[in-house]
C-alpha positions in Angstrom: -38.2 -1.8 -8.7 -35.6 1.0 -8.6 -35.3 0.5 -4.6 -34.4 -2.7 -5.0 -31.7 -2.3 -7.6 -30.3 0.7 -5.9 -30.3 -1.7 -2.9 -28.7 -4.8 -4.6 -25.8 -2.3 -6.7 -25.0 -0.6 -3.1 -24.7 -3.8 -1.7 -22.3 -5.2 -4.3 -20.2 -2.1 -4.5 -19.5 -2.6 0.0 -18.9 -5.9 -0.7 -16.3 -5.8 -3.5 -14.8 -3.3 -0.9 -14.7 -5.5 2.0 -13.0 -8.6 -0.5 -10.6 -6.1 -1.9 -9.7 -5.1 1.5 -9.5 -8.2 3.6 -8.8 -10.5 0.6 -5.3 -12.1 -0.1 -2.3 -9.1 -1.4 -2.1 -8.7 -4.8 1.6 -7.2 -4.6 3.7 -9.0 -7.1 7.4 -7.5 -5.4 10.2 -9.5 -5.4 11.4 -11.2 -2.2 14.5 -9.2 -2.0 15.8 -9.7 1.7 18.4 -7.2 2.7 20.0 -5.2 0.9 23.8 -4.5 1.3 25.0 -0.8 2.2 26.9 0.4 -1.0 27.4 4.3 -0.4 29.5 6.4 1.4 28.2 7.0 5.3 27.3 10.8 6.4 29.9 12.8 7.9 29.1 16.7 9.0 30.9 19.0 7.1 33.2 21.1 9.5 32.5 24.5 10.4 28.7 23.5 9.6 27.6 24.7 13.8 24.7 26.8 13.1 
């Protein structure tokens, strides 16, 4: 009896695995697109060679 529920809760726990895996995305994120460039661009300080 013990062999078979050890079997039947192993087998549940893979397959709840494999659905969570390959299932459909759960991501709730906003469709944002691209976002526009805001900041100041990077420019090398001088005398920074080393």
């Amino acid at each position: 009896m013990n062999v078979s529920k050890l079997f039947a809760e192993m087998t549940q726990y893979i397959s709840e695995a494999v659905v969570r895996i390959f299932g459909p995305s759960d991501d709730a994120y906003p469709s944002t697109g691209v976002q526009p460039f805001s900041g100041e661009p990077f420019h090398k300080p001088r005398g920074a060679d080393w």
